[in-house]
TORDORO-921803 format. One record per residue: residue number from 1; residue in one letter; y, z, x of N, C-alpha, C, O, CB in turn. Coordinates in pm, whole numbers, plus 50000, padded with zeros to 5 digits. Each point is the difference from the previous one (the first is absolute). Glycine has a CB too. Example, Ala and Ser with C-alpha at 12.3 -4.5 7.8 and 13.67 -1.06 7.14 Angstrom:
<dolums>
   nr  rest    npy    npz    npx   capy   capz   capx    cpy    cpz    cpx    opy    opz    opx   cbpy   cbpz   cbpx
    1     A  49431  50780  51319  50119  50000  49911  50120  50000  50090  49998  50066  50104  49885  50059  49707
    2     S  50222  49803  50154  50119  50006  50082  50109  50073  49923  50111  50017  50051  49826  49768  50067
</dolums>
This chain:
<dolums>
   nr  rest    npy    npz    npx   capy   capz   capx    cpy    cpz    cpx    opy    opz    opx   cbpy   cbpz   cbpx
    1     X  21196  05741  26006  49903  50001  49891  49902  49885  50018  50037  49883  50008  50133  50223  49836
    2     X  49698  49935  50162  49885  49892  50039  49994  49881  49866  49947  50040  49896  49886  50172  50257
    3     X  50207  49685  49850  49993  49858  49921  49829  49971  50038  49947  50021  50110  50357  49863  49926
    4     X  49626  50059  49831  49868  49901  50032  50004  49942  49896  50027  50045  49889  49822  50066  50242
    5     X  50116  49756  49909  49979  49892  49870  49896  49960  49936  49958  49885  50020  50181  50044  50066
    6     X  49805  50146  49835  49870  50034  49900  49885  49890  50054  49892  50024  50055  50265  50057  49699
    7     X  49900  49794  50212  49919  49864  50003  50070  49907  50093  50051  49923  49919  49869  50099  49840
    8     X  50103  49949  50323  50049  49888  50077  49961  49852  49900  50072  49901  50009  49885  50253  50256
    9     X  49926  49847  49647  49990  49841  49964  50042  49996  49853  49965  49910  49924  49830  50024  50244
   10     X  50281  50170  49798  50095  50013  49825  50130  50047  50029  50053  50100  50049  49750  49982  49791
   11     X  50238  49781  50098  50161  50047  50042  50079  49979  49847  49940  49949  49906  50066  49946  50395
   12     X  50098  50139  49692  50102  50025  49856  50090  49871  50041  50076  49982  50095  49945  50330  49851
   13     X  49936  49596  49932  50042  49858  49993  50133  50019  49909  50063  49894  50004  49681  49981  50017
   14     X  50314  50209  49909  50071  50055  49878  50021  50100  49991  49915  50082  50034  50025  49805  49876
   15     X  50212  50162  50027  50007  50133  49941  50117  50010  49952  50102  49958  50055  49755  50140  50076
   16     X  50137  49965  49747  50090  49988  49894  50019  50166  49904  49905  50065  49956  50009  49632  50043
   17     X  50206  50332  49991  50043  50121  49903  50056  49949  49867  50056  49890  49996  50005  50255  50205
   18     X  49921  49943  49674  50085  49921  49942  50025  50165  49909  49912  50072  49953  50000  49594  50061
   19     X  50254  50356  49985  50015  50107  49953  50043  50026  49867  50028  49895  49942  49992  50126  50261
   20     X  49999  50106  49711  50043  49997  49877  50025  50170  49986  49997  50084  50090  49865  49668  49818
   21     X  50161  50262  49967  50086  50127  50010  49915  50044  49819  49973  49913  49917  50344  50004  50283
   22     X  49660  50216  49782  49932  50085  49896  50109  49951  49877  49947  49974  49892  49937  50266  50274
   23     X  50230  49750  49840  50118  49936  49904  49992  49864  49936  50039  49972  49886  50091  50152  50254
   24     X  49810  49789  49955  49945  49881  49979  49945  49952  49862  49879  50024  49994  50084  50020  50230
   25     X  50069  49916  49702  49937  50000  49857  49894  49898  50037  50023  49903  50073  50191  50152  49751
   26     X  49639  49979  50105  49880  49952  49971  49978  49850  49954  49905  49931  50035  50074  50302  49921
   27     X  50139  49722  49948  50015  49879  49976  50058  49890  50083  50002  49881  49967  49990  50236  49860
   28     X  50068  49950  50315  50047  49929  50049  49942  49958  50138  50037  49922  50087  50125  50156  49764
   29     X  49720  50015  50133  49912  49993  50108  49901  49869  49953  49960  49913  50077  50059  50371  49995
   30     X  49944  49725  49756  49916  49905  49963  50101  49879  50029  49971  49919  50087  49866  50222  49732
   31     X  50275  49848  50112  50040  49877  49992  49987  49956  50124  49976  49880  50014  50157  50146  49808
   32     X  49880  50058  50300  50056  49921  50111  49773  49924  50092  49978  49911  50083  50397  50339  49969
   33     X  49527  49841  49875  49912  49955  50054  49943  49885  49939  49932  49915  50058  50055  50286  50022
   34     X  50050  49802  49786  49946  49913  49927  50070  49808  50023  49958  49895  49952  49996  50374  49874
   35     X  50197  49767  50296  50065  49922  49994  49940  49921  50162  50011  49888  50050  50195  50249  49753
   36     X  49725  50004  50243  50005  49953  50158  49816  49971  49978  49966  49914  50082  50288  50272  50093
   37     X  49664  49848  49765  49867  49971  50022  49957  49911  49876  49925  49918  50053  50034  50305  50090
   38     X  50046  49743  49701  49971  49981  49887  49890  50117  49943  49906  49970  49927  50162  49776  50129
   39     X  49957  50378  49984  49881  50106  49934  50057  50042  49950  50114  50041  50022  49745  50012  50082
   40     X  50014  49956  49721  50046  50095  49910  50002  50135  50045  49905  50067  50040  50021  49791  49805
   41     X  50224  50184  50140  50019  50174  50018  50029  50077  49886  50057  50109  50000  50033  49855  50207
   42     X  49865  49971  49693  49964  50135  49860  49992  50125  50051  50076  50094  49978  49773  49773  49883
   43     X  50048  50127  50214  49893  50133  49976  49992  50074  50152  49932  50099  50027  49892  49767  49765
   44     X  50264  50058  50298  49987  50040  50114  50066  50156  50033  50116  50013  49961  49871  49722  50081
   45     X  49974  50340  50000  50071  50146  50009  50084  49962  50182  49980  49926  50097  49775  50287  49713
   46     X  50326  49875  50154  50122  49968  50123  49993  49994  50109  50075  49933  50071  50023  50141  49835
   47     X  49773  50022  50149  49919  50006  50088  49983  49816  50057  50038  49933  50097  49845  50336  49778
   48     X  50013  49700  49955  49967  49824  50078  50116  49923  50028  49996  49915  50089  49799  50046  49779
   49     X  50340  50065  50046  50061  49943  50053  50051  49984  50111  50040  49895  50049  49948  50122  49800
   50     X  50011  50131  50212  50081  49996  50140  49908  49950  50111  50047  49956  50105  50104  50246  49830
   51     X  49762  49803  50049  49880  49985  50058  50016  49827  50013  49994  49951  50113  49855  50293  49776
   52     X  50169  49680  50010  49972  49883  49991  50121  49899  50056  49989  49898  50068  49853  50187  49741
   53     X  50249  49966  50148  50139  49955  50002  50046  50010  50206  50078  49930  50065  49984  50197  49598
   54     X  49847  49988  50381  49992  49989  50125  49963  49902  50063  50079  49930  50062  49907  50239  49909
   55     X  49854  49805  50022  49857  49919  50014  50080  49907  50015  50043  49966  50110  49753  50112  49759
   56     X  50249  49844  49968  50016  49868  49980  50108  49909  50121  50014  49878  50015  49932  50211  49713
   57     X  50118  50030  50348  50117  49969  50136  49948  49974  50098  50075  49989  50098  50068  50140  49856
   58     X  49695  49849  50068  49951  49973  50127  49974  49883  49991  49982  49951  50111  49942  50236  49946
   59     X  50061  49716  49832  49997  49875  49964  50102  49936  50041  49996  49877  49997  49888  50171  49845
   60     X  50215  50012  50198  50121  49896  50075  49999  50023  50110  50094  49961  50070  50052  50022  49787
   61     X  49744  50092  50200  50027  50049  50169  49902  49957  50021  49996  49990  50123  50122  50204  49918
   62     X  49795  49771  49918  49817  49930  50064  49938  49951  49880  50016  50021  49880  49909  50165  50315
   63     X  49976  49722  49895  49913  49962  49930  49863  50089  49950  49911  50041  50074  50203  49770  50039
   64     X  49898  50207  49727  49898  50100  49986  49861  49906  49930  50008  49916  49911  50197  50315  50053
   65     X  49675  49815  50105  49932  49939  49925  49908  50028  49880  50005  50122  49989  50044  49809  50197
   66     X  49895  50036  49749  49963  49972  49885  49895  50107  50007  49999  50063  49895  50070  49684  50069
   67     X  49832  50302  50133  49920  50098  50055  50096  50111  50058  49960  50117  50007  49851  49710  50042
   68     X  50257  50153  49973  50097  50155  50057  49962  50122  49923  49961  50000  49883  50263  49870  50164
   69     X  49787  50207  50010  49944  50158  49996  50100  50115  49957  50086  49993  50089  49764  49936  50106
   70     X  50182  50156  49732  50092  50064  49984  49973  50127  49938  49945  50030  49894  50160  49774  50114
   71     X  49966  50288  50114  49987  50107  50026  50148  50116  49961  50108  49989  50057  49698  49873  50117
   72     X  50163  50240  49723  50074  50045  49970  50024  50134  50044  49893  50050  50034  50078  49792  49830
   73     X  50139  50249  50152  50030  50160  50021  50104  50021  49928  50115  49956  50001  49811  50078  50216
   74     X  49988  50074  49690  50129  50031  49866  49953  50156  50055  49919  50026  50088  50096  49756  49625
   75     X  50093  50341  50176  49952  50144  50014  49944  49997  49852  49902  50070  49973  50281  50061  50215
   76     X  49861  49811  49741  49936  50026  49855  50030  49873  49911  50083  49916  50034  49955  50353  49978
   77     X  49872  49723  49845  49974  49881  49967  50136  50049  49912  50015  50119  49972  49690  49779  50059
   78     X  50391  50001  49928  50123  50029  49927  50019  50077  49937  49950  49993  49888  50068  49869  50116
   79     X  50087  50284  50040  50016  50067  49892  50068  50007  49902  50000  50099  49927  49939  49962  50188
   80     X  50130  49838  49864  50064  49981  49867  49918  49998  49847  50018  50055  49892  50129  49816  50279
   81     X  49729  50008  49901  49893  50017  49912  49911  50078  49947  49951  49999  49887  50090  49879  50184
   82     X  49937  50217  50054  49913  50124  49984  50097  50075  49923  49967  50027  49885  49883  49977  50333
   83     X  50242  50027  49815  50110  50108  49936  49962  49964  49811  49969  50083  49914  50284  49898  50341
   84     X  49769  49854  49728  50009  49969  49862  49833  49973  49951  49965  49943  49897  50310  49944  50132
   85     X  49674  50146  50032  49842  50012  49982  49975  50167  49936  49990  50035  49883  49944  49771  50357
   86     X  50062  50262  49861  50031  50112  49999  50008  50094  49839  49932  50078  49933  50179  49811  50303
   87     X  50007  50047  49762  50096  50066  49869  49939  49947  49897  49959  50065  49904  50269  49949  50185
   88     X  49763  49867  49925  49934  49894  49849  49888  50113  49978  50017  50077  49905  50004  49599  50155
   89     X  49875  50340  50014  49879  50063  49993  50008  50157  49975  49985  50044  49886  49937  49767  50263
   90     X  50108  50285  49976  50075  50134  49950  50033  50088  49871  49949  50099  49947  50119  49793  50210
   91     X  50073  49999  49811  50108  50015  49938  50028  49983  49903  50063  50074  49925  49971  49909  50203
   92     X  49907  49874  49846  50033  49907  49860  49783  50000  49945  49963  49990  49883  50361  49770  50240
   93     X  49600  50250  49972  49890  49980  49979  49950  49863  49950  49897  50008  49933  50129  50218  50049
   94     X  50014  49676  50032  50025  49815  50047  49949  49959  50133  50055  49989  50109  50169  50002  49773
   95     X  49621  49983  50066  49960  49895  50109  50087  49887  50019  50065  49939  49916  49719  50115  50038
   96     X  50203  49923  50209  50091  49862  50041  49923  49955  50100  50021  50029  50118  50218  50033  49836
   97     X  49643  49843  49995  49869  49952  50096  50102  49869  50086  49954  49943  50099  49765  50109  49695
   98     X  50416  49916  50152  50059  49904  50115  50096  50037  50086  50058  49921  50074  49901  49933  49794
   99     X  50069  50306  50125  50074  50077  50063  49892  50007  50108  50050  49951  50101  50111  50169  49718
  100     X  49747  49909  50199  49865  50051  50063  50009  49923  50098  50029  50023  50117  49825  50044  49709
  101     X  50098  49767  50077  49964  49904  50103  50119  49969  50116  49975  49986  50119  49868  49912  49688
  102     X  50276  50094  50141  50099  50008  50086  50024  50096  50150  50037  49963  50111  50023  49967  49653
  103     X  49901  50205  50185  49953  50101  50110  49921  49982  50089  50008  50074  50099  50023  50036  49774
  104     X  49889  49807  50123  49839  50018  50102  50093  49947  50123  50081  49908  49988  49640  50014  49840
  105     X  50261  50132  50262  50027  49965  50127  49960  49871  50083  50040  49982  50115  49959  50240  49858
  106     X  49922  49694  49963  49986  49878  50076  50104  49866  49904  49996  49878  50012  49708  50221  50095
  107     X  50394  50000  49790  50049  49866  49939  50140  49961  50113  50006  49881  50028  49908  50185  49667
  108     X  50185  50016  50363  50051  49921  50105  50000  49908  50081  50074  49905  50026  49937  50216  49936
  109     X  49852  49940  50092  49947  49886  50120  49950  49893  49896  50026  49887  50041  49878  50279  50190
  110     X  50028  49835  49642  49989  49845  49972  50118  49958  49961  49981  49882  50028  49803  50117  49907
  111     X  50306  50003  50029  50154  49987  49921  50035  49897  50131  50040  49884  49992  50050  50401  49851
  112     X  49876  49816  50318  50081  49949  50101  49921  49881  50049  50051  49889  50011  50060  50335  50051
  113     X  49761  49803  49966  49936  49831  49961  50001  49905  49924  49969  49884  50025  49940  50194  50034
  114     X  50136  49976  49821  50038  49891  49906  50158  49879  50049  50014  49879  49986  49863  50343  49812
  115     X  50225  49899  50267  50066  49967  50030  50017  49927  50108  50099  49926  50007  49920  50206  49868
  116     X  49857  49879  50264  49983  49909  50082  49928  49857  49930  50048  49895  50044  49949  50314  50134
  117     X  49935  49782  49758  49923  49908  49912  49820  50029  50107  49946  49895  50037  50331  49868  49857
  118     X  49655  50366  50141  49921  50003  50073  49879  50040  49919  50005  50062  49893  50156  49967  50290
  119     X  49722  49927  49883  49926  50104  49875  49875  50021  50138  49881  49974  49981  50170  49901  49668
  120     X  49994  50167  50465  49902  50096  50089  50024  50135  49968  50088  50039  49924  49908  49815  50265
  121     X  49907  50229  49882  49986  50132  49995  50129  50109  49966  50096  50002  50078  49719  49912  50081
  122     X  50182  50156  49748  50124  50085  49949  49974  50149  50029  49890  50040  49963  50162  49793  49842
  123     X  50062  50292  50280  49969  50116  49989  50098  50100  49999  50073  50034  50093  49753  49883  49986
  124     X  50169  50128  49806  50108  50117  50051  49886  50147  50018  49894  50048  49959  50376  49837  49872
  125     X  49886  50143  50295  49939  50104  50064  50118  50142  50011  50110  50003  50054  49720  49789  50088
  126     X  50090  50321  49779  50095  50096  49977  50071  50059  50149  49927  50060  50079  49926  49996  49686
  127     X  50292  49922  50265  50038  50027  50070  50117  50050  50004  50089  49919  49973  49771  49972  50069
  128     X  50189  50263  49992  50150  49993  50035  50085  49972  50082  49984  49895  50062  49968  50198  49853
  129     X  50156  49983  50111  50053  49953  50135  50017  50099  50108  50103  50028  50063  50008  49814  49812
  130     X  49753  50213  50138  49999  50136  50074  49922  49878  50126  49944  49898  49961  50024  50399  49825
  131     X  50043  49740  50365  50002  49919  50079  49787  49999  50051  49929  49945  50084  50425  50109  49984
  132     X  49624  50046  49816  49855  49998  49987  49932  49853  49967  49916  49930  50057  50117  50320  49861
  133     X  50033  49740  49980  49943  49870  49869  50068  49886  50006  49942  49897  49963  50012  50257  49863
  134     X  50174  49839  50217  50081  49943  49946  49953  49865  50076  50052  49899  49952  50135  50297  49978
  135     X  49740  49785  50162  49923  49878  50106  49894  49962  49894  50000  49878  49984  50020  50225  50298
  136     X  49895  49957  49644  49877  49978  49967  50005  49889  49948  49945  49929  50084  49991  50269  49897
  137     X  50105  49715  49908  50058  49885  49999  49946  49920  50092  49882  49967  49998  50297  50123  49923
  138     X  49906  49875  50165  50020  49920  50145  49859  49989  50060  49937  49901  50036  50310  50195  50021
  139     X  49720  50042  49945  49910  50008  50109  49833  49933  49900  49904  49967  50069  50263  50299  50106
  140     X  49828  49727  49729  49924  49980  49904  49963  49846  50020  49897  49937  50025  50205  50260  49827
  141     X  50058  49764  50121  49988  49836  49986  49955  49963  50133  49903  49925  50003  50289  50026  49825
  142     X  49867  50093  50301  49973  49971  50149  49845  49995  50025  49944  49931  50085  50278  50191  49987
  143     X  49707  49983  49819  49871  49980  50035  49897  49907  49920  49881  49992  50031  50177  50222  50056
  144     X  50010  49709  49794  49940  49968  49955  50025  49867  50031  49926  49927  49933  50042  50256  49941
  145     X  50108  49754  50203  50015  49855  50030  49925  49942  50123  49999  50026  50121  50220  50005  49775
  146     X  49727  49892  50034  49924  49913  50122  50084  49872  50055  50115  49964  49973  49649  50101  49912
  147     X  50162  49892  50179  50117  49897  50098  50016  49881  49881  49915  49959  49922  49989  50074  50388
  148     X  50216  49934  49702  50055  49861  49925  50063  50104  49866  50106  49956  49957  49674  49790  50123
  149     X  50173  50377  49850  50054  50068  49897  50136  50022  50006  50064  49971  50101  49741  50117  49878
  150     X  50254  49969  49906  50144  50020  49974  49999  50090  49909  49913  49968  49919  50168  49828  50130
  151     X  49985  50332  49913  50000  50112  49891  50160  50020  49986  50069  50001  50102  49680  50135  49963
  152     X  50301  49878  49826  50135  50085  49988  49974  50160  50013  49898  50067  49982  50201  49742  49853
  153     X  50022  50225  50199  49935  50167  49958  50183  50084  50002  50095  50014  50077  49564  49996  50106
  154     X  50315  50014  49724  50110  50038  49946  50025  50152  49978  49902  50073  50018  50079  49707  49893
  155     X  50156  50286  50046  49977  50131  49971  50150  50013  49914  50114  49979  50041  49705  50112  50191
  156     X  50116  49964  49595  50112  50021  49906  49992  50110  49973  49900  50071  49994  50118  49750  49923
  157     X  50091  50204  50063  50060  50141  49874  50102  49977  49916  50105  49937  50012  49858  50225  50139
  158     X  49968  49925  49723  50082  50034  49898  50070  50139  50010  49964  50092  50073  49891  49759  49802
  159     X  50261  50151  50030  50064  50169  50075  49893  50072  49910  49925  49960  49911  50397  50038  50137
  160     X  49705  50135  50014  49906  50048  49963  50107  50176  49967  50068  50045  50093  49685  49753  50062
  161     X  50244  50257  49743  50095  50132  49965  49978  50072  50145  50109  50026  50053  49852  50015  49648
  162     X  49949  49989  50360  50011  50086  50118  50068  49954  50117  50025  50079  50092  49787  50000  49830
  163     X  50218  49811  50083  50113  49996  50108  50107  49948  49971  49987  49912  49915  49879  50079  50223
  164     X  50247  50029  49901  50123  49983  50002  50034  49833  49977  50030  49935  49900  49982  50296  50252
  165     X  49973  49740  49959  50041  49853  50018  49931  49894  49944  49884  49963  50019  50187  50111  50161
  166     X  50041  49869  49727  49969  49850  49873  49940  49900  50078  49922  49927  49938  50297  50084  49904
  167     X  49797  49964  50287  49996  49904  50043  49810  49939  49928  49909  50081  49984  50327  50009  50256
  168     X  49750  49777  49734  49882  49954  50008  50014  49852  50037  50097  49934  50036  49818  50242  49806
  169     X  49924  49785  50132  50005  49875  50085  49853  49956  50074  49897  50025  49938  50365  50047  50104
  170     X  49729  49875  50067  49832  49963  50032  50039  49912  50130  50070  49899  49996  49787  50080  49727
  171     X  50088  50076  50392  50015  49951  50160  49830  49888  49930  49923  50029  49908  50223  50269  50349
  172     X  49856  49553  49856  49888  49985  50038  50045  49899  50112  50114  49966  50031  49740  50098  49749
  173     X  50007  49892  50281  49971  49955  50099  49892  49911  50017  49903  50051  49945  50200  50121  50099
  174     X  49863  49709  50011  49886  49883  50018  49920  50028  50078  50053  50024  50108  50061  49822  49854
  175     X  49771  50164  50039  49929  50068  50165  49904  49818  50020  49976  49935  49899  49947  50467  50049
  176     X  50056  49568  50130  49917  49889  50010  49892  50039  50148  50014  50087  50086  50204  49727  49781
  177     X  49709  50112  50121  49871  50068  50148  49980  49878  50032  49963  49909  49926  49877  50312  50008
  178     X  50192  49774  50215  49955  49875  50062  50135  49872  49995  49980  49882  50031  49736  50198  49881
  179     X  50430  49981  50039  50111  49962  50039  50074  49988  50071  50037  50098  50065  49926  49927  49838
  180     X  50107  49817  50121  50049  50018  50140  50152  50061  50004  50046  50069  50090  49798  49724  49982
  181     X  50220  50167  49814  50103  50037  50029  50025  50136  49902  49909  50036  49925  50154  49713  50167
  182     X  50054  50319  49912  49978  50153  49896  50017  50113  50142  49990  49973  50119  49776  49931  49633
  183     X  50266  50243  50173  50012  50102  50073  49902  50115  49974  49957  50046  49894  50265  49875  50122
  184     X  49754  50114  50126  49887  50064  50033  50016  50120  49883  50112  50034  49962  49866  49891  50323
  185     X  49853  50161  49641  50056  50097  49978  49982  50103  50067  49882  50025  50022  50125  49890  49818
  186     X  50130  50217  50235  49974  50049  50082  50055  50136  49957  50122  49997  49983  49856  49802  50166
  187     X  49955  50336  49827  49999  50126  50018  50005  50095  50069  49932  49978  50100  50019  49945  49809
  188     X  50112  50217  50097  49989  50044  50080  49925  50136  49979  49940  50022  49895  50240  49830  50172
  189     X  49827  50253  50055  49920  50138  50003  50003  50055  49884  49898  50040  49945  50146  50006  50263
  190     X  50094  49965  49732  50064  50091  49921  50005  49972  49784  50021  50068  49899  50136  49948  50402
  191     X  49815  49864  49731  50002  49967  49821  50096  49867  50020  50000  49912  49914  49995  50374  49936
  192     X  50069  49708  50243  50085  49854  50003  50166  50055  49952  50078  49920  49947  49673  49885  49961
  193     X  50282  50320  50115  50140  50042  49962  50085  49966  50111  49979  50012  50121  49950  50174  49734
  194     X  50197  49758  50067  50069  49881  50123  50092  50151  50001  49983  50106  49939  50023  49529  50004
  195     X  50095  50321  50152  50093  50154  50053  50112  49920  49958  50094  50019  50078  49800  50136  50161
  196     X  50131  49772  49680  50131  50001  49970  50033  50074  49828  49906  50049  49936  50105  49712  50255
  197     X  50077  50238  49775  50038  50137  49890  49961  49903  49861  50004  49878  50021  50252  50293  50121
  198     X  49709  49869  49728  49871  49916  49940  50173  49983  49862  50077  50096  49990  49521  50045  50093
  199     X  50426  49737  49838  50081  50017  49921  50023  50096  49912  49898  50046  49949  50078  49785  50098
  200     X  50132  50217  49916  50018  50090  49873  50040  49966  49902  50099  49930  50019  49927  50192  50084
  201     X  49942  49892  49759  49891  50107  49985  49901  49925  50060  50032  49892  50050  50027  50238  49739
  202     X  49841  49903  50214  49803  49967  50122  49963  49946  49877  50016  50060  49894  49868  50171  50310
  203     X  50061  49643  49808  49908  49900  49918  49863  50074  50046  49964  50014  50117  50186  49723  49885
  204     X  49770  50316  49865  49883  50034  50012  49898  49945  50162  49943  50059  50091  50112  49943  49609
  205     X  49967  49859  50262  49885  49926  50114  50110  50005  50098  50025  49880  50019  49786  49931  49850
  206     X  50265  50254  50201  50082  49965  50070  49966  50002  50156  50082  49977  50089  50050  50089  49716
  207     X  49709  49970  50214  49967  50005  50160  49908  49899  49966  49906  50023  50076  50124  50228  50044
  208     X  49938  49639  49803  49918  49924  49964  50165  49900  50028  49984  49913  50086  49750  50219  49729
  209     X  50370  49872  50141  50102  49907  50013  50004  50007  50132  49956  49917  50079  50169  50097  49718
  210     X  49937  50106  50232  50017  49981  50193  49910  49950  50102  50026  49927  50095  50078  50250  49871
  211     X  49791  49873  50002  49869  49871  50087  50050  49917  49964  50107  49964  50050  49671  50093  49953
  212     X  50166  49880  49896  50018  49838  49990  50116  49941  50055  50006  49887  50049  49882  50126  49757
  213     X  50222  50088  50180  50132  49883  50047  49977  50060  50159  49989  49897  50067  50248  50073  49684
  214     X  49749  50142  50337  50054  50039  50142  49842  49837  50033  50020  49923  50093  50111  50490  49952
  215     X  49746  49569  49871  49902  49938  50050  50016  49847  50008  49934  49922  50068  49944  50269  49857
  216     X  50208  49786  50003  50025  49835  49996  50135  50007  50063  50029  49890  50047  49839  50018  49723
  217     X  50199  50157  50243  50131  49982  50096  49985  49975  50164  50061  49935  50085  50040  50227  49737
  218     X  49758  49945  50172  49967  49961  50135  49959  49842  50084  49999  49963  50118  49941  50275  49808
  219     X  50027  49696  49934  50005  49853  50035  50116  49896  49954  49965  49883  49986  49800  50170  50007
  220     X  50322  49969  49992  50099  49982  49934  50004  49923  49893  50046  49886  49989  50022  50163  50181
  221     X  49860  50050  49714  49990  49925  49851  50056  50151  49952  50016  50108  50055  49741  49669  49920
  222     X  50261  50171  49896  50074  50111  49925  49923  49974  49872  49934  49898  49979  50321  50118  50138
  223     X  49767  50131  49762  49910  49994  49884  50088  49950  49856  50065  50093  49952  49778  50116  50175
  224     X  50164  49705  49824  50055  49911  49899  50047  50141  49891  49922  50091  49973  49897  49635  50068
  225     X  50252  50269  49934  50042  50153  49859  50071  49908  49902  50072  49904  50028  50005  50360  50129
  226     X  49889  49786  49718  49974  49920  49846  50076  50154  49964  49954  50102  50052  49760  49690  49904
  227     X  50399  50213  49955  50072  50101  49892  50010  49910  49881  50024  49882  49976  50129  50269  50189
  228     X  49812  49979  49759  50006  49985  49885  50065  50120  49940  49933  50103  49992  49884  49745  50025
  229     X  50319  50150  49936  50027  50131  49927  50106  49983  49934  50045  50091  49931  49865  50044  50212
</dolums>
């Protein structure tokens, strides 16, 4: 299978999973972010949390800076919220203009900058984990860094009723340009599907997990994993 390494002068300084499970109670996701970052999580929908509670784990693996860039791949903006959006409106006929705000799709990625303490460029980018999209992310941030830059770029899910498996949680990774030390990022022909057999049940991002770990193993670093459940 033909390997090429996108950029020879951006390499992955970091990378971090941090997992959780649909059972997981909501309060314990706040308590535990509010314990690891000082952000108010009132209002955060579960989405930001997982999202954030990820992020905030690259802070013990690198130095992030204050300009860092962060780049998001979700499939949808939380549906827990939408679900209770939804119904309020529908059902009960109850506007919920902070149900709303919670929904918009760029509140993760700020949640997860909040949680780096960064305030450069923020994006989420609708993506699943079909081996179409599931790069766009990556390949986004890769193009938007100029030499000396640094972006997170991350990728969360919430469960979602159409698939099976509880598993949730949020992969990310440090990209820096013009670093000396760090691992190359390197792709292949095919979408980057490693040939070894993927865990069961399959974590949504789970060919987004297997890169990252078959890609930093190849230099012999491994990807830091955070449970929570």
């Amino acid at each position: 299978m033909a390997m090429a390494t996108v950029n020879p002068n951006i390499r992955i300084t970091a990378a971090v999973r941090f997992d959780t499970d649909a059972g997981t109670g909501g309060k314990i996701l706040k308590q535990t972010l509010k314990q690891q970052s000082g952000i108010d999580t009132r209002r955060l929908s579960r989405l930001s949390l997982i999202a954030a509670l990820g992020a905030g784990q690259l802070k013990e693996q690198s130095k992030i800076r204050s300009d860092c860039a962060v780049f998001l791949g979700t499939p949808f903006s939380s549906p827990s919220i939408f679900e209770k959006m939804a119904d309020n409106v529908l059902n009960h006929y109850a506007a919920m203009p902070f149900d709303f705000i919670a929904n918009l799709h760029n509140s993760p990625v700020f949640h997860a900058a909040q949680a780096l303490g960064t305030h450069g460029a923020t994006l989420v980018v609708a993506a699943d984990n079909n081996v179409d999209t599931c790069f766009h992310p990556l390949l986004l941030a890769m193009q938007s860094l100029q030499n000396g830059g640094q972006a997170a770029v991350g990728w969360a899910y919430e469960h979602q009723a159409a698939h099976a498996d509880t598993h949730e949680g949020s992969i990310w990774i440090v990209l820096e340009a013009g670093a000396e030390q760090g691992v190359p990022v390197v792709l292949n022909d095919e979408g980057t599907q490693t040939d070894r057999p993927s865990e069961k049940p399959q974590y949504y991002w789970q060919n987004i997990a297997d890169w990252i770990e078959a890609v930093m193993a190849q230099e012999g670093r491994d990807v830091k994993k955070y449970t929570l459940a």
